[in-house]
Structures are given as C-alpha cells and as structure tokens.
Steps between C-alpha positions, in 0.01 A plus 500: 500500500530110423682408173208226477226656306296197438387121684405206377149346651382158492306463213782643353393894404735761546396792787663786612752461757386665867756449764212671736335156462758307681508774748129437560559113510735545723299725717196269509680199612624721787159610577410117519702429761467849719767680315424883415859629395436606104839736514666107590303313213613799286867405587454162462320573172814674366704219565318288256458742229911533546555097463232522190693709308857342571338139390294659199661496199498819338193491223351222693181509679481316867194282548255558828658136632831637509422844660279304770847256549692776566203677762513184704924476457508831678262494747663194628870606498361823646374382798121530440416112505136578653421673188721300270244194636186731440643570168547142397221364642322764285634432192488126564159554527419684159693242373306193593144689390631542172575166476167413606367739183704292307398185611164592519403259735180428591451371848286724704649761760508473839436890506143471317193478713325226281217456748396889479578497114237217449244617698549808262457349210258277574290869585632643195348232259198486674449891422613393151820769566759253443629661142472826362308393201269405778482833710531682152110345464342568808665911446346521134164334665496795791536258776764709658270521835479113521895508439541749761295379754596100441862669534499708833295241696744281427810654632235639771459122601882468520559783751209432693631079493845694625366688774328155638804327525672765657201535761555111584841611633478813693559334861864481395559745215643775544600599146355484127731565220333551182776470234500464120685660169462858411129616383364158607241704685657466885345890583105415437554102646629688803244716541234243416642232731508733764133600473415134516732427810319801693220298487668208686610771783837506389696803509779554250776753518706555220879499502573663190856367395543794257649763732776183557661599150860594533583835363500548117854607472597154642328293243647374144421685152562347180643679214188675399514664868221273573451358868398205636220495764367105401772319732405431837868610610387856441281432819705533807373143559673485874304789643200348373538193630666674880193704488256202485684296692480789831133589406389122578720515779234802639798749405436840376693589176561794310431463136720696237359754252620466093420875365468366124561827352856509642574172524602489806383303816486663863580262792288491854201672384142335570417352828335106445398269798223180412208416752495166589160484256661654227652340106764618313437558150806521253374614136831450272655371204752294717315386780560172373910534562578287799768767691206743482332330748788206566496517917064528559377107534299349160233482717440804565462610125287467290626567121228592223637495090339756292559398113238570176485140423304577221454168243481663157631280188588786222341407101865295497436287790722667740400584824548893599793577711412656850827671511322731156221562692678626815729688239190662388336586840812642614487760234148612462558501920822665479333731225208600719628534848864597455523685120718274427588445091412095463820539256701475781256240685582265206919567501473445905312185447784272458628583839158413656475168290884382626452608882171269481621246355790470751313653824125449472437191252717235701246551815189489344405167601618583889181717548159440683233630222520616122283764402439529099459889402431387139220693305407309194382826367805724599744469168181624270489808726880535502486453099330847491730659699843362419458385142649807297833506762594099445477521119704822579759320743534185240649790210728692794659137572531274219863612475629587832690216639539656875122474423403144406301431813241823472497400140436116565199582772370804270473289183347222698220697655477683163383208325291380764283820494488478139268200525302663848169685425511847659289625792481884469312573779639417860218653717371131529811378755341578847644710728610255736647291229901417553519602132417855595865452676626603189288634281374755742152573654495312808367611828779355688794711592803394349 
C-alpha cells in the first residue's frame, strides 16, 4: 500500500491516487508495440511508485507530469525503449491536442470529409432539417413519414452510390473493407452493400476479423477492472494480414475461433480457400489500420467509411456531435442485443472515443467511399427512450472526478434532448432501416 494517497491533475483538482493506473499505462504501451507481459509492467510499475515516494515530500501531493517523468525514466533505464517510445509518443501526442483546445485554432482538418459533409448539408437544408427548431416543426406538424422517408432514401442513395463504385472495380478487387467508429451502422451497410453487389455478379465472402482477438486474459484493464477491446492491437493484426496475404496467393487457411463467453481464442479451426471469382469482405471497426491489411496491394481494396454525418445545428448554434449519437446507438444496441446496462456503455465510452481518435480518425480521408448513416429523425426517437437515464447520469457525476468524461458527454446530450421534441412511437423506422441496428426490430440477422 502506497504512502501517496492523492495526485494532482492538470486543471489542478485533487484525485485519488491509483498506482493500478500506471500499471495499465504501462501495459498499454507494451501492447502497442507487441508486448503482452502485464506481471513485467507490474514490476516496472513498482519501480516508479518506489522513486515517487522517495522524491515526494511527505504531506505533498505529486502532480500527473511528474508520475508520467518517472514512467518514461524507468522504462528507459529498464531496458524497454520500444515501449518507452510508444509511451512518449503517446503522451506527446495528448499533449499537442490539448494545445490545440487551447489554441482553438481554426483551420480545417485534414481528417474531415468536407466534400461528403456539404453534400449533407446542402440535403439537410433543403428538407428544412438543418436545426432542431426546424425538425421540432415538421414533428409537431405530423410529418414524421416525409422525415422518414426523405431520410432513408437518402442514406439508401449512398449505399447504392457505394456499391457502383465498387462494381467499376471488380476485375482487380479482391477485397472490400467497410470500416468506421463504433455504432456508425457498419452491420446493416454490410448487409445492404452486399445485396446490391449480388446484383453485379459479385460474390463476397466474409472474413470476419473477430475470431482474430487475442485472449481476454492478455489484454489491459484499468482500475475499475474494465478492458479494452477499442485498440486495434487487441486484433492479432499479423495473422490477419498472413491469412490474406496466402488466401490471394490461392492458399487455404485455417481461420481461428474467439468463444466470447470465455474469452479465449482457439487456433487452426475453420478451413477458408477464395475462388478466383470471389471478394473479401472485412466488416470492422479497424479496417481502416494500415498493418491490418499492410502487405495486400491498394489496388486490390476497396475501403468504404461508414459515419452518421448528420448536419444538425442545436437552438445554440452548435452542430451535434456524431461521437453522442454513436454513444447513444451503442447503448440502446448494447441494451437490446447484449443486456447490457448503458451505465456502463457511457463509463466505457472514453476508451472508444481515445482508440478512434488515435486508430480510426487519422485514415479517414485514405478511403474509397463515405457512407452517411445519419437519421435526421433518430435523436427524437432516442429522446423517448434515453431521456430519464441522462438527467439520471448528469446527478451520479457532477462530483466524481475519475468521472468527468461520462459526466461531460451526459450533460451535453442532456441538454440537447431538453430542446428535442419526443417521438414515442418507433413502429414508423422500417424494418430494413440501419437504425433498427440498434433499436431492435430488424429482419436482418445481427
């Protein structure tokens, strides 16, 4: 038990001192760079917490800078430079977007699809569903077929504009990837695409990277014995990208089994050989990450982005985030298919918003096509069902440091659905609708 009870962060509140943080920073970097030893980062863990207290004064409190000085001290005179790099380069990182916060600069990113986002736009104000006061309107008027119709053909148009290009290509493709941030809707554009590519006499077998996950025991947990499934390191990214590499080569492979219950992965288990007239199809969050797929020629994929674009100015002239609506798909989906509390949906959420930031984001603007799964009518129907448990969420936070970001993203959402008229009634969402992804009700099998 560490002497240090408390640390100082960098707005300058006081939190409670965790040494199974540094552990877990530690233990991430390794993972980074191919490293699996957690009994090592343990070890190495110990050593700082040992040269913390010897250069904390006694009734001092050491500052997150310092403790992160001393992480990278150790791993260096240890012997771990590969993670000591990871680490830095990490931290470096954080460091230069917060600077950016601070600066607040306003050049546009080179990760932002401005092309798609206009063409969005320009839809959404000619639907006049370019502001909520706006969509409030047409819900009070009962136009909420028109909405939903105007809506789905929209994205429709998309995936159908998708399959097309893809089509152009298939002499020399031999893999799609469809890619994009969690709850972006990648399960129904699959399926969708794939009914529109069947008409172009292309055949598409699915490699589904899942079953690559390394066992659970061998992945990092942070102090509230939560794991981390958003990196793409928690893919066993070389036997994905072996196994392609031999199945273009007219190899047979045998693809591994992940039994999700245990968390464990069984080697060697599914036999998988492509025809010469037959397309990979990759459906994941990381399909995006270059060593996934680092060794098969760009011209032989063809990589689709699936994002809900959606162009919504709130009554304060702020456009709605698309990382809150994902937050909110992910738990009504998480809710409905896997009983899954959304309490813990919210808490996880700040590991999915870091991993895409750092793994998915960068590489947006590397793909073929961008899909937008963005409902103007989807946060009225969400209202209804989520309402009561962010009001909830904004009292069980306010005063929880370890919990500033579920507070942040709950109060924000909070007061957007404040000013969003409800819809009660979701029997209107077809049944083919990429919505139904997460609220349930679909007739594809998910």
């Amino acid at each position: 038990m560490s002497r240090i009870k408390s640390v100082i962060k960098r707005d300058g509140s006081t939190v409670d001192f965790t040494p199974q943080r540094i552990t877990n920073a530690i233990y991430r970097a390794a993972v980074a760079v191919g490293g699996r030893d957690k009994r090592t980062a343990e070890k190495l863990s110990e050593k700082v917490v040992n040269l913390l207290e010897g250069q904390t004064p006694v009734g001092e409190n050491p500052t997150v800078e310092q403790i992160q000085d001393l992480v990278e001290k150790v791993l260096i005179e240890e012997g771990h430079a590969k993670v000591a790099k990871a680490y830095i380069l990490y931290r470096a990182e954080r460091a230069r977007l917060r600077e950016q916060r601070a600066e607040r600069r306003a050049e546009p990113s080179s990760n932002i699809p401005w092309s798609k986002l206009w063409r969005t736009l320009d839809w959404a104000v000619d639907h006049k569903l370019h502001t909520v006061e706006l969509l409030n309107e047409k819900i009070r008027k009962g136009d909420l077929s028109e909405i939903v119709g105007a809506s789905e053909a929209f994205y429709n148009e998309d995936v159908e504009n998708a399959a097309n290009h893809v089509a152009e290509r298939k002499d020399t493709l031999r893999m799609v990837i469809i890619a994009g941030p969690s709850s972006s809707g990648k399960t129904t554009t699959t399926i969708k695409l794939g009914e529109r590519l069947a008409r172009h006499h292309m055949k598409l077998v699915t490699l589904n990277v899942d079953h690559y996950f390394f066992d659970l025991s061998m992945h990092p947990k942070d102090e509230f014995g939560d794991y981390d499934f958003e990196t793409p390191q928690a893919l066993d990214l070389e036997l994905i990208n072996e196994h392609l590499t031999r199945m273009f080569a007219g190899e047979e492979v045998k693809i591994p089994f992940y039994d999700f219950k245990s968390g464990t992965r069984h080697l060697d288990q599914t036999p998988m050989k492509l025809a010469s007239n037959e397309v990979i199809l990759i459906d994941s969050l990381h399909g995006l990450y270059p060593d996934m797929t680092r060794d098969i020629p760009s011209e032989n994929k063809f990589k689709l982005y699936i994002e809900p674009l959606l162009q919504l100015k709130d009554p304060d002239g702020r456009y709605v985030r698309w990382t809150d609506i994902r937050l909110i798909r992910r738990m009504l989906r998480d809710a409905t298919h896997r009983a899954y509390d959304p309490t813990k949906t919210l808490l996880h959420w700040h590991y999915v918003r870091a991993s895409e930031l750092r793994n998915i984001i960068p590489y947006v603007n590397t793909t073929d096509y961008i899909v937008n799964s963005g409902m103007p009518y989807e946060l009225p129907m969400y209202k209804a069902k989520l309402f009561n448990e962010f009001e909830r969420w904004t009292e069980d936070y306010a005063d929880d440091p370890l919990r500033a970001d579920a507070f942040e993203r709950a109060s924000r959402v909070y007061e957007l659905m404040k000013t969003i008229e409800p819809i009660e009634d979701d029997s209107i969402v077809p049944e083919n609708s990429v919505i139904r992804e997460f609220i349930g009700g679909s007739i594809y099998e998910y």
